[in-house]
N, CA and C atoms as a LAMMPS dump frame, in Angstrom:
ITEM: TIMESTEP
0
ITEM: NUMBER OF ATOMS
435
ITEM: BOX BOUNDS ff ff ff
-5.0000000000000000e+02 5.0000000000000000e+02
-5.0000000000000000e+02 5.0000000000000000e+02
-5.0000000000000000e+02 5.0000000000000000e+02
ITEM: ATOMS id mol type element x y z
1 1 1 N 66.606 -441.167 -140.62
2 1 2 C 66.216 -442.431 -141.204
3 1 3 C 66.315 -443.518 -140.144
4 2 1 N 65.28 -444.451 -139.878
5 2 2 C 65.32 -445.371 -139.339
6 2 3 C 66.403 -446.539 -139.557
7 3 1 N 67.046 -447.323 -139.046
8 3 2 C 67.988 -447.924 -139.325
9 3 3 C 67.679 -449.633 -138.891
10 4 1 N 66.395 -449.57 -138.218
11 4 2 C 65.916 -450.946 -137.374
12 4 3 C 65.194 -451.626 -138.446
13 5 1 N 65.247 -453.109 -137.794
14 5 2 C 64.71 -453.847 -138.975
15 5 3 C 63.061 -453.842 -138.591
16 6 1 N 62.079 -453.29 -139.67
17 6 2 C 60.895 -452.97 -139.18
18 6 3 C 59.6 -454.065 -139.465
19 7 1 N 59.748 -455.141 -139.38
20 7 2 C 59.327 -456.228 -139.937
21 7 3 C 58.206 -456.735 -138.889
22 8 1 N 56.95 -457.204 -139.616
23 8 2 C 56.094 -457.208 -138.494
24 8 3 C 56.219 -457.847 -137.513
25 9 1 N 57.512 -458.951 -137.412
26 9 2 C 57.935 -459.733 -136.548
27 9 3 C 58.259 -459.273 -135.627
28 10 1 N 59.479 -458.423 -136.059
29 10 2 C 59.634 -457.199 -134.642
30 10 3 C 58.911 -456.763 -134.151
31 11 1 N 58.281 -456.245 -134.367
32 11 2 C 56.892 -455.164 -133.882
33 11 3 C 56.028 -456.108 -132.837
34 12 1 N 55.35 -457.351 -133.583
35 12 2 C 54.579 -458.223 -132.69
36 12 3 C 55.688 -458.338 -131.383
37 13 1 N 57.092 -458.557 -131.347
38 13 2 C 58.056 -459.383 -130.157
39 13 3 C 57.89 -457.8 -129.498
40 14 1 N 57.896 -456.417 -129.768
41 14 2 C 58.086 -455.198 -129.521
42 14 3 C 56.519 -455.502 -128.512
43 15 1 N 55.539 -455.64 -128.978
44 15 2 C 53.922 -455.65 -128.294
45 15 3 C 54.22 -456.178 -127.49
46 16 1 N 54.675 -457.792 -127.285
47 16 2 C 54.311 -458.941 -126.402
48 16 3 C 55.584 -458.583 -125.246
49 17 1 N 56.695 -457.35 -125.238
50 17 2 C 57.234 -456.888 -124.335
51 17 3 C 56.47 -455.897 -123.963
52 18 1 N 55.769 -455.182 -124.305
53 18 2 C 55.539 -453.599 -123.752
54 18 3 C 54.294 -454.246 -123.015
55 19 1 N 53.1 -455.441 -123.657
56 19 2 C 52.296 -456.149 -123.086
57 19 3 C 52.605 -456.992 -121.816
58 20 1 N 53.844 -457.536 -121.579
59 20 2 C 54.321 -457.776 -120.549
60 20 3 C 54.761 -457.131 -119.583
61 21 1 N 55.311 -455.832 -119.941
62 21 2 C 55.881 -455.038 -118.436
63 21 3 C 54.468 -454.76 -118.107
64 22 1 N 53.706 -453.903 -118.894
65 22 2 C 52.168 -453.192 -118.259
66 22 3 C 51.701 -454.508 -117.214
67 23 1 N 51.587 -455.696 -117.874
68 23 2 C 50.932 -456.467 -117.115
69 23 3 C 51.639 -456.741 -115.606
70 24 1 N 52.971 -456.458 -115.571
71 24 2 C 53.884 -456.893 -114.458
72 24 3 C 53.268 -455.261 -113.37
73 25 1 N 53.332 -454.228 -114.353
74 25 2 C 53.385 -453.18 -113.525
75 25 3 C 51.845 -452.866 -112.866
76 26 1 N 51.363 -453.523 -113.254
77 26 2 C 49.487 -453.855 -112.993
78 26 3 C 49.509 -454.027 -111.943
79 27 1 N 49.881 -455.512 -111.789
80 27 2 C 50.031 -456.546 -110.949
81 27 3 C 51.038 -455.651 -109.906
82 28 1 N 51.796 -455.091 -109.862
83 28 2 C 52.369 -454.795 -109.192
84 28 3 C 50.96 -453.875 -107.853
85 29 1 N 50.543 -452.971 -108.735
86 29 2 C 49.336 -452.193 -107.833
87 29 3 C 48.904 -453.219 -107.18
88 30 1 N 48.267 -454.554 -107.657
89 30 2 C 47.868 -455.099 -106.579
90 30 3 C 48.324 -456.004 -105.511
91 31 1 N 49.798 -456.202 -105.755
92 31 2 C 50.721 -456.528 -104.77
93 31 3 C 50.471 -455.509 -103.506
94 32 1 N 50.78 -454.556 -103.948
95 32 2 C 51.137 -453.111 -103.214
96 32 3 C 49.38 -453.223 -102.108
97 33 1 N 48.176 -453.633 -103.002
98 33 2 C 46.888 -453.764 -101.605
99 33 3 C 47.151 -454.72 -101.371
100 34 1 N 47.124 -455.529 -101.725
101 34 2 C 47.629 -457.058 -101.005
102 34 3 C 48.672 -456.865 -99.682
103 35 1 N 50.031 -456.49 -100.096
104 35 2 C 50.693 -455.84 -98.816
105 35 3 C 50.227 -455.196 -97.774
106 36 1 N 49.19 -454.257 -98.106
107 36 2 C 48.921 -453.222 -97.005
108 36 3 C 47.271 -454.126 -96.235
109 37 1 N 46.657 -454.924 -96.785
110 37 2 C 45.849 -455.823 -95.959
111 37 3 C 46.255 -457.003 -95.188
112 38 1 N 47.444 -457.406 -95.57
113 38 2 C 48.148 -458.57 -94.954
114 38 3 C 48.701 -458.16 -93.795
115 39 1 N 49.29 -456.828 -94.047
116 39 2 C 50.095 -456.153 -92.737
117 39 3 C 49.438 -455.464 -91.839
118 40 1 N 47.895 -454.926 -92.198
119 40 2 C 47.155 -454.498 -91.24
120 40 3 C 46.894 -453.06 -91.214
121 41 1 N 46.266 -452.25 -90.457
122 41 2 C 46.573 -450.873 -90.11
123 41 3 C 47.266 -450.934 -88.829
124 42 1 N 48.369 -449.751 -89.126
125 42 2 C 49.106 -449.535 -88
126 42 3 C 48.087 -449.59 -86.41
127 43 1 N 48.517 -449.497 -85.284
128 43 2 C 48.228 -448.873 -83.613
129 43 3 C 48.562 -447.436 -83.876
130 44 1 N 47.508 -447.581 -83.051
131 44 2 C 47.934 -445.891 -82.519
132 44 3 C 47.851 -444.816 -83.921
133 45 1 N 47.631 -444.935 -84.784
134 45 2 C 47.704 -444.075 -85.825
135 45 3 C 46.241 -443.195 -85.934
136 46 1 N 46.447 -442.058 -85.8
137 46 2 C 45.436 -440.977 -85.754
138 46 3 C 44.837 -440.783 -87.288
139 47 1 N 43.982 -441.028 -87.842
140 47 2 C 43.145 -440.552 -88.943
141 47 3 C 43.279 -438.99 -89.347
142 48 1 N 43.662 -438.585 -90.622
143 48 2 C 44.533 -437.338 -90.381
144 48 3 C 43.975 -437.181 -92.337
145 49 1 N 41.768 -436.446 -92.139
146 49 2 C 41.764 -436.453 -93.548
147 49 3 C 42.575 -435.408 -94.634
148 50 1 N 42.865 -434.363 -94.007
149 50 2 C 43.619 -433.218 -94.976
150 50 3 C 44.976 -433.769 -95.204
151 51 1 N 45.772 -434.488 -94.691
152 51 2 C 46.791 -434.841 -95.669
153 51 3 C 46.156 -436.783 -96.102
154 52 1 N 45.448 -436.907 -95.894
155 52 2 C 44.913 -438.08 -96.903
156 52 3 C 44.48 -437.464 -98.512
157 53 1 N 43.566 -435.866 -98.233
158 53 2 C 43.231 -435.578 -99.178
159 53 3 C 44.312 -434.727 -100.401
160 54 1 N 45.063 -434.758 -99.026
161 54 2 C 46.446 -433.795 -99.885
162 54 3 C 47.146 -435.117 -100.99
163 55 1 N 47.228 -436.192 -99.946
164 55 2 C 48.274 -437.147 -101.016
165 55 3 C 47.275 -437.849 -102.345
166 56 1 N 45.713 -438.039 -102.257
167 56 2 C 44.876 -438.192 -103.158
168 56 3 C 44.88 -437.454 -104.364
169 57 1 N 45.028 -435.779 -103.73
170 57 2 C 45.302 -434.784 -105.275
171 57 3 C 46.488 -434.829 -105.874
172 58 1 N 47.542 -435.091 -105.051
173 58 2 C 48.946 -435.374 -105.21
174 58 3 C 49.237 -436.611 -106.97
175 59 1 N 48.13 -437.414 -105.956
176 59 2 C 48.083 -439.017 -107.028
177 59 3 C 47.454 -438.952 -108.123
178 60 1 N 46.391 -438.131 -108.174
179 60 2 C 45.022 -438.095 -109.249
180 60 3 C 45.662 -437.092 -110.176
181 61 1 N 46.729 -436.324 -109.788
182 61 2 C 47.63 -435.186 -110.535
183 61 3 C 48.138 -435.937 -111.267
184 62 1 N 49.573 -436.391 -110.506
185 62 2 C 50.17 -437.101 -111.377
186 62 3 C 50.035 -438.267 -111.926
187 63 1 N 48.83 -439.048 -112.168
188 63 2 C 48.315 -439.91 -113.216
189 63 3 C 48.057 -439.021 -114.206
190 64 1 N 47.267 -437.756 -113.902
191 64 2 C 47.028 -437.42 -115.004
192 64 3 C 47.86 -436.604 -115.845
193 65 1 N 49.296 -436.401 -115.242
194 65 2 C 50.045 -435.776 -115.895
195 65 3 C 50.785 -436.573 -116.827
196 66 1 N 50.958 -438.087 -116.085
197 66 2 C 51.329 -439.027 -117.738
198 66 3 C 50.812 -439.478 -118.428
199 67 1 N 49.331 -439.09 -118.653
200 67 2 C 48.912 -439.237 -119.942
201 67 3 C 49.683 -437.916 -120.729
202 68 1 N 49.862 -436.914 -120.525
203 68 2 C 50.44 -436.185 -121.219
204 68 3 C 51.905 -436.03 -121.455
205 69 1 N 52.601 -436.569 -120.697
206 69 2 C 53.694 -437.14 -121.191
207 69 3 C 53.777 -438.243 -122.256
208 70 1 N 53.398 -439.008 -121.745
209 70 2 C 53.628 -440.167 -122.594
210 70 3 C 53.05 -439.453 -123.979
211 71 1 N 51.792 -438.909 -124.02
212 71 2 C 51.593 -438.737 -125.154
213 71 3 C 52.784 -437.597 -126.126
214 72 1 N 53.589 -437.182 -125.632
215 72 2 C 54.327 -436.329 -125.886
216 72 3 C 55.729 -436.862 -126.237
217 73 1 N 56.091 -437.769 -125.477
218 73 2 C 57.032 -439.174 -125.633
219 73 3 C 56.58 -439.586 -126.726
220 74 1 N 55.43 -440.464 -126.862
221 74 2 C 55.188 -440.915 -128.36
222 74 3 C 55.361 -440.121 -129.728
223 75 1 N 54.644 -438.947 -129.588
224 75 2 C 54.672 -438.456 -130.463
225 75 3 C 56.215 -438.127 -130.995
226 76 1 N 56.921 -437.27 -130.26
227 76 2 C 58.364 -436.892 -130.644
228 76 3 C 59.092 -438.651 -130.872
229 77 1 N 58.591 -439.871 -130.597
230 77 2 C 59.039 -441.264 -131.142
231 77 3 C 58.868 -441.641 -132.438
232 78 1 N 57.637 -440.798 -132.681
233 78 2 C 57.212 -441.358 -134.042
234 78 3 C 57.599 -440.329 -135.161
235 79 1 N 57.595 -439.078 -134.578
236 79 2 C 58.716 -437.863 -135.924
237 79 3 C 59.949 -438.04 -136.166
238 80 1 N 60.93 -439.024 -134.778
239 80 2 C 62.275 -439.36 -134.967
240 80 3 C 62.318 -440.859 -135.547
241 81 1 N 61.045 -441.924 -135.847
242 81 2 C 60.986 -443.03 -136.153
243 81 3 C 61.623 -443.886 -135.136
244 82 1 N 61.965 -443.801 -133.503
245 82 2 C 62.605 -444.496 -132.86
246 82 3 C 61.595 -445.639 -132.632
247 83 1 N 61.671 -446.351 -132.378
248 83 2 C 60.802 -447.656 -132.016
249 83 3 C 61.2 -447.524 -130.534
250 84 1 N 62.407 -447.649 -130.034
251 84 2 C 62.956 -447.467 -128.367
252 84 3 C 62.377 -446.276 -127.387
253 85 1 N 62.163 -445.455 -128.227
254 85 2 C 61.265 -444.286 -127.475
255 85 3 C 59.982 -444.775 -127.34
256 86 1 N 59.506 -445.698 -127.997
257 86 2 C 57.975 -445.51 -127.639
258 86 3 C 57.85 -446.362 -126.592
259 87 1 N 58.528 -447.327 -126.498
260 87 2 C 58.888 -448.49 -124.722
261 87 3 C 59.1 -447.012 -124.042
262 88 1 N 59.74 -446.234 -124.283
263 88 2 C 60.525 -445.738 -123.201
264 88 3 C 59.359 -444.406 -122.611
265 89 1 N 58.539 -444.704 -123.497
266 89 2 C 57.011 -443.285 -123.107
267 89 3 C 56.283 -444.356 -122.385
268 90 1 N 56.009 -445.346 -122.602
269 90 2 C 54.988 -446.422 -121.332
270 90 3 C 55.626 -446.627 -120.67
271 91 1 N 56.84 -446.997 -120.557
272 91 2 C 57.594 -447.14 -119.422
273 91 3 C 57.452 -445.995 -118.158
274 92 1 N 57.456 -444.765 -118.665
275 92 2 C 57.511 -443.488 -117.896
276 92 3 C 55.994 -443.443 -117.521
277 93 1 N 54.765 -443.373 -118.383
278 93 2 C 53.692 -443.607 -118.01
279 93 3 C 53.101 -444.306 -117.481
280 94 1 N 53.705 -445.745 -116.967
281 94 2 C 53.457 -446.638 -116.248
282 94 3 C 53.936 -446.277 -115.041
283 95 1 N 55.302 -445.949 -114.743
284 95 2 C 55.525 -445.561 -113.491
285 95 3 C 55.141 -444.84 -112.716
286 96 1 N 54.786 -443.528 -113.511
287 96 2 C 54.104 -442.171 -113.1
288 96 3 C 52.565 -442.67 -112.368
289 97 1 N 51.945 -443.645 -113.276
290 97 2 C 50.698 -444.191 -112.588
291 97 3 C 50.279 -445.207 -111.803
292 98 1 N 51.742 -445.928 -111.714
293 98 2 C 52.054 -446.303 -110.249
294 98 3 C 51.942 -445.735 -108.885
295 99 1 N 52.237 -444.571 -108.563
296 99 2 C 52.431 -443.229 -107.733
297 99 3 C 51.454 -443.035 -106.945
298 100 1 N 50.122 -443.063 -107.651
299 100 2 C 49.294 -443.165 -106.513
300 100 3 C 48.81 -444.126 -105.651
301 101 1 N 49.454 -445.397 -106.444
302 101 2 C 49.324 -446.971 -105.587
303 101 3 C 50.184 -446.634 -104.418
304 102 1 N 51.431 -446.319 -104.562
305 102 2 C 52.042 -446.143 -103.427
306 102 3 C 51.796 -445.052 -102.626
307 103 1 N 51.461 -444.029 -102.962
308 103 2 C 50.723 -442.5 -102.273
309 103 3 C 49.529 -443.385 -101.026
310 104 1 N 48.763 -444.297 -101.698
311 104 2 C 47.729 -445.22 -101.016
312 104 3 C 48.651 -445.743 -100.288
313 105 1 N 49.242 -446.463 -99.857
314 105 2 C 50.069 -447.33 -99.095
315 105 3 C 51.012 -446.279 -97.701
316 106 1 N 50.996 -444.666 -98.022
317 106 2 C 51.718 -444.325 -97.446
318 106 3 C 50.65 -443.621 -97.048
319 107 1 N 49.237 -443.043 -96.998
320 107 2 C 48.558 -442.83 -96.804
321 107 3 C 47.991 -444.012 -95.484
322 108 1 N 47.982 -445.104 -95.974
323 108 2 C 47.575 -446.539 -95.274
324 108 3 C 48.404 -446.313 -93.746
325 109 1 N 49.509 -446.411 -93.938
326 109 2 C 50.16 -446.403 -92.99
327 109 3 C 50.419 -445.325 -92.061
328 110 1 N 50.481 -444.236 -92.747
329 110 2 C 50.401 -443.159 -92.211
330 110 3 C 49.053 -442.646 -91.282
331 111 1 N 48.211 -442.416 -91.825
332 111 2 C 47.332 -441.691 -91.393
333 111 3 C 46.276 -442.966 -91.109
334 112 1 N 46.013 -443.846 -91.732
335 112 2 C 45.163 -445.024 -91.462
336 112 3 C 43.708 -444.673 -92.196
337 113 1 N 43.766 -443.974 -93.04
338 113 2 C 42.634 -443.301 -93.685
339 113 3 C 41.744 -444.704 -93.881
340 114 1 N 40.427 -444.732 -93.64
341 114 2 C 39.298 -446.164 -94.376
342 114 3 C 39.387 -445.306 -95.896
343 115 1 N 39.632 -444.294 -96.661
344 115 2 C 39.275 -444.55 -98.188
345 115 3 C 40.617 -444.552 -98.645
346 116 1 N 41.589 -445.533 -98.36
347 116 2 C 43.047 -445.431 -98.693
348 116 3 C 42.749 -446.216 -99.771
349 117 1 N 42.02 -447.244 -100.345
350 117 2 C 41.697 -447.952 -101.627
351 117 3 C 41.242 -446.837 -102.642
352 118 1 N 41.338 -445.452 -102.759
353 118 2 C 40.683 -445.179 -103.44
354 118 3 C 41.751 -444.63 -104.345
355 119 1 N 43.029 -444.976 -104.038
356 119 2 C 44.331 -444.585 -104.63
357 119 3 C 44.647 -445.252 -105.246
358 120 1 N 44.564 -446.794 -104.737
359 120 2 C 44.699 -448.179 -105.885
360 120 3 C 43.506 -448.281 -107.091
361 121 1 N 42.564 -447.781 -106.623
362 121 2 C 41.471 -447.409 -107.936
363 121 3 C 42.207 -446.503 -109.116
364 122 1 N 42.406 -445.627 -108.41
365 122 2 C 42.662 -444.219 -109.71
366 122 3 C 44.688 -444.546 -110.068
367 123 1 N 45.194 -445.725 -109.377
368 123 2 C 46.628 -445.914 -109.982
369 123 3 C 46.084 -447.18 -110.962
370 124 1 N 44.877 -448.143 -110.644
371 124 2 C 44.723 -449.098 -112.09
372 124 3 C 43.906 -448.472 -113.39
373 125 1 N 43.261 -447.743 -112.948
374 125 2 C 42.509 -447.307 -114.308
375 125 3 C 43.746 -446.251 -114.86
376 126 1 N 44.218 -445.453 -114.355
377 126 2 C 45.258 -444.819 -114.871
378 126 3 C 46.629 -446.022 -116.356
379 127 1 N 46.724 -447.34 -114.785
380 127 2 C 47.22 -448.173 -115.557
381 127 3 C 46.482 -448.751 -116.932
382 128 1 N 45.1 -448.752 -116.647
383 128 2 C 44.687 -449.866 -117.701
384 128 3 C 44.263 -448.783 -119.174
385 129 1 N 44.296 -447.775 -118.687
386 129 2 C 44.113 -446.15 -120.034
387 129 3 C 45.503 -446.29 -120.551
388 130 1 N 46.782 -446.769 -119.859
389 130 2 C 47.672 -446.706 -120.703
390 130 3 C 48.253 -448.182 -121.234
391 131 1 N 46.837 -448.696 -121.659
392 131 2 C 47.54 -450.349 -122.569
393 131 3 C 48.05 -450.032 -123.372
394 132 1 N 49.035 -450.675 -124.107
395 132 2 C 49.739 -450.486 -125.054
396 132 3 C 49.33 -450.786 -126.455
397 133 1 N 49.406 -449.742 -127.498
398 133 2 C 48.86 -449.848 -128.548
399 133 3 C 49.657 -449.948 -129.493
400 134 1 N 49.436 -450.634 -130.616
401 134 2 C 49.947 -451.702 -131.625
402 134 3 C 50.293 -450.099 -132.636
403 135 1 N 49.488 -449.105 -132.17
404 135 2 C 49.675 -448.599 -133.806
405 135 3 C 50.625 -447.383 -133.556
406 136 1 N 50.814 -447.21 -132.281
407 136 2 C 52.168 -446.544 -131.818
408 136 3 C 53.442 -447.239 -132.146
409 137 1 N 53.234 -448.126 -131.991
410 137 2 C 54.651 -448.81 -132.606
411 137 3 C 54.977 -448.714 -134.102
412 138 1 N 54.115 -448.725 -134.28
413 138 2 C 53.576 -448.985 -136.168
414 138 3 C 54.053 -447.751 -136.45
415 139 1 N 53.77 -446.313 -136.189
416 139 2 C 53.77 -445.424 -136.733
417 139 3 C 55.266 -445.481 -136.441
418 140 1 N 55.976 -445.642 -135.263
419 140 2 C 57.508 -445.168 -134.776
420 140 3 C 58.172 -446.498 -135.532
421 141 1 N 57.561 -447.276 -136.57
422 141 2 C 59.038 -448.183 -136.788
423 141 3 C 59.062 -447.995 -138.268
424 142 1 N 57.754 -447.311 -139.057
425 142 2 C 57.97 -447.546 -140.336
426 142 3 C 58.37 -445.835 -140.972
427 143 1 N 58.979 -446.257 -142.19
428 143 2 C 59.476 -444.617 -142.425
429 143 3 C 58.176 -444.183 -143.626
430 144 1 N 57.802 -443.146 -143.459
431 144 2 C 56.911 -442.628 -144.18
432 144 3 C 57.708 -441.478 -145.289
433 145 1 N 56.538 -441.91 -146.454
434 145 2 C 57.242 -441.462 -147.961
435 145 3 C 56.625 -439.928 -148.463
């Protein structure tokens, strides 16, 4: 049995947090190109495509492995009625699709690859597939009869 107060009040203050980290963790990806154009490409760094392409599958993996987490997080949130689990499945899915922003950045530096943007592509759409939805919460805060 749920024990939280499930009132749509909560729920909306529950959105306009989970709507706020995504947006912080967004923004964060584009900190992360912002950083790596301000600072330049390294000297001397040899172009090196097989581990550019290695850390690309690396990234495009694990984005796509938290959609299936998270979705798996949610779900087991909403059979236990936790409301805290379901922050705690975007939370994990946000980070996870962070990964290839930084995979890009270490790619950047590393190897100096020209398609190192193509990591900050597939870490925001990853990000923006996992906006946060109103009816995940909905299902994990109310108890069903």
């Amino acid at each position: 049995m749920n024990t939280q107060n499930n009132t749509p009040e909560n729920i909306d203050l529950r959105m306009r947090t989970l709507r706020t980290l995504w947006f912080a963790l967004l923004a964060t990806v584009g900190i992360y190109f912002v950083f790596a154009m301000i600072r330049g490409r390294p000297e001397n760094v040899q172009p090196n495509s097989t581990l550019s392409l290695a850390l690309l599958g690396a990234g495009v993996l694990i984005a796509l492995v938290s959609f299936v987490i998270k979705n798996t997080l949610v779900r087991q949130a909403v059979e236990r009625e936790q409301v805290a689990q379901v922050q705690q499945a975007y939370i994990v899915a946000w980070a996870m699709s962070e990964v290839p922003a930084l995979l890009g950045m270490l790619d950047f530096f590393v190897t100096s690859d020209r398609y190192y943007y193509v990591f900050f592509i597939v870490a925001v759409c990853a990000q923006l597939a996992h906006f946060p939805r109103r009816e995940h919460v909905e299902q994990a805060s109310f108890e069903r009869r």
